[in-house]
N, CA, C and O of each residue as an XYZ file, in Angstrom:
184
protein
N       0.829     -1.185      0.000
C       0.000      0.000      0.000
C       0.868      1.240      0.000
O       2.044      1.021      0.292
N       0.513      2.617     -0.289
C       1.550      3.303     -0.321
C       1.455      4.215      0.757
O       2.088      5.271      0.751
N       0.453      3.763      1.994
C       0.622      4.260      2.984
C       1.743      3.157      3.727
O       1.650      3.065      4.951
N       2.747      2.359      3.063
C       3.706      1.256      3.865
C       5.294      3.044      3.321
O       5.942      3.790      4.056
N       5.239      2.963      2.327
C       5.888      3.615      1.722
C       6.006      5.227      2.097
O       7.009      5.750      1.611
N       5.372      5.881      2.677
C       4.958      7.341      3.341
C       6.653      8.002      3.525
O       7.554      7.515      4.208
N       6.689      8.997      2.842
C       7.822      9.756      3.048
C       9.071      8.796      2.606
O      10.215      9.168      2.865
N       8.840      7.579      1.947
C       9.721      7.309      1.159
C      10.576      6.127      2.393
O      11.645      5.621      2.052
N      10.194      5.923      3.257
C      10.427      4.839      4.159
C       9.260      3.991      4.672
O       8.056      4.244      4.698
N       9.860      3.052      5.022
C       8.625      1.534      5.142
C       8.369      2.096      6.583
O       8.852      3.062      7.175
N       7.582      1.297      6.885
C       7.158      1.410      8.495
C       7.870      0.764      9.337
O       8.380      1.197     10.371
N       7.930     -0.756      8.703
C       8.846     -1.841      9.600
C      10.173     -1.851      8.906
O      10.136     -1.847      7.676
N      11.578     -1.867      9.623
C      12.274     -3.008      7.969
C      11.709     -4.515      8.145
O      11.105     -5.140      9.018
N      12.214     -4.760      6.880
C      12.174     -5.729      6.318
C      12.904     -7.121      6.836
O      14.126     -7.263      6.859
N      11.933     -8.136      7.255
C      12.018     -9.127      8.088
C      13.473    -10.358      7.439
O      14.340    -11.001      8.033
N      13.079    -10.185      5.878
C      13.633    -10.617      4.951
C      15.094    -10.700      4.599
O      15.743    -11.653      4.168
N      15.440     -9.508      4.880
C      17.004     -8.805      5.272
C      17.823     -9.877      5.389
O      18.653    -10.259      4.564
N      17.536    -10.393      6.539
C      18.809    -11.323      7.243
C      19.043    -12.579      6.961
O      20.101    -13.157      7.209
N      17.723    -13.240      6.239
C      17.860    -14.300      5.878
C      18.470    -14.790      4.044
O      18.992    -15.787      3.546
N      18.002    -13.378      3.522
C      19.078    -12.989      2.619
C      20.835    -12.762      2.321
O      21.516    -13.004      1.325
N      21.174    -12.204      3.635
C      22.287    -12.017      3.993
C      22.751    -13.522      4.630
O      23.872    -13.437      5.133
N      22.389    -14.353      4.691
C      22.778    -15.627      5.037
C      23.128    -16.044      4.124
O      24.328    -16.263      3.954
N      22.134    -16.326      3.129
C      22.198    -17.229      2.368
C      23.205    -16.572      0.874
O      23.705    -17.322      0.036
N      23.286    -15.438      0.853
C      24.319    -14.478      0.319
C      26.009    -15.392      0.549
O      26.764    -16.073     -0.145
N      25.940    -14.840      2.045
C      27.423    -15.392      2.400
C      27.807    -16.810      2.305
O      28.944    -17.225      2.529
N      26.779    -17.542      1.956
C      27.394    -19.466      1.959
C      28.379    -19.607      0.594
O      28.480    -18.895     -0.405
N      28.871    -20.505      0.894
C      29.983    -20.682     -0.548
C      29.242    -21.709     -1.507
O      29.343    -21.576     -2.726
N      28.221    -23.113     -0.737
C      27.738    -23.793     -1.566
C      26.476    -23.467     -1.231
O      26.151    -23.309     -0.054
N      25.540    -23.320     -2.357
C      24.091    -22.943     -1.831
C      23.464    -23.434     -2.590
O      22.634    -22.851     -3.288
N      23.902    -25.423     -2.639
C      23.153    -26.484     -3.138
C      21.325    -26.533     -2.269
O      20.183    -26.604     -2.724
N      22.028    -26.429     -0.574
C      20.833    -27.282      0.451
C      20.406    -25.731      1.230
O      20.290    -25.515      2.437
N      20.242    -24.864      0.181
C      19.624    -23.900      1.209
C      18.237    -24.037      1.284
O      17.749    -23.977      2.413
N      17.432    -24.223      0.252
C      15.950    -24.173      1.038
C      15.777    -25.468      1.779
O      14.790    -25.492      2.514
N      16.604    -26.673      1.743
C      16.398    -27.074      3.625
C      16.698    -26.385      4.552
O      15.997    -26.070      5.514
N      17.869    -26.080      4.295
C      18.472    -25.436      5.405
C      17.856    -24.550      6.232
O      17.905    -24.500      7.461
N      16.937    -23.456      5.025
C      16.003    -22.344      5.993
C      14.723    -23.114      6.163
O      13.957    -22.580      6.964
N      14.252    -24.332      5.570
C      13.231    -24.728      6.251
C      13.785    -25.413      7.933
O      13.065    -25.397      8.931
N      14.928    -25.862      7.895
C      15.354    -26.675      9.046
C      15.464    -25.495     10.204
O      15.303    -25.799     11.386
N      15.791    -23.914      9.737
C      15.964    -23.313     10.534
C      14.809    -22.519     11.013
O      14.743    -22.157     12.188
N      13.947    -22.251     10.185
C      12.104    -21.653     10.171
C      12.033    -23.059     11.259
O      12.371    -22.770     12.407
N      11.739    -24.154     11.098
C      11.322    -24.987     12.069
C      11.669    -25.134     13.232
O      10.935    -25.716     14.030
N      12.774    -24.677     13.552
C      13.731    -24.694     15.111
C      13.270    -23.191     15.609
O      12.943    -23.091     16.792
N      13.230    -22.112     14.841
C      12.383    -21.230     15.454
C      10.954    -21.058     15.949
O      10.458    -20.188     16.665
N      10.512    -21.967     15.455
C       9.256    -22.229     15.436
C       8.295    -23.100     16.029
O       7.087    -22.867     15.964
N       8.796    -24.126     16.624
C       8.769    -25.200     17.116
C       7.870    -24.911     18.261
O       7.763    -23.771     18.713
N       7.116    -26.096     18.812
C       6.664    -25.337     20.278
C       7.207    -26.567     21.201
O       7.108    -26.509     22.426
């Protein structure tokens, strides 16, 4: 919506960020979508 956008900044940052920057820095990034599912699940877990 472009009330997220107001004055040209978001409201929240972006949750997305870091898990980008992970998967950025790996050297092999054959098993990454296990990997962030293995890690979404350990956060998540009850």
């Amino acid at each position: 919506s472009a009330r997220k956008f107001e004055n040209g900044k978001k409201d929240k940052p972006s949750r997305s960020a870091a898990m980008y920057g992970i998967t950025a820095s790996l050297e092999n990034r054959e098993d990454v979508h296990t990997m962030i599912l293995e890690i979404l699940d350990q956060m998540y877990s009850l």
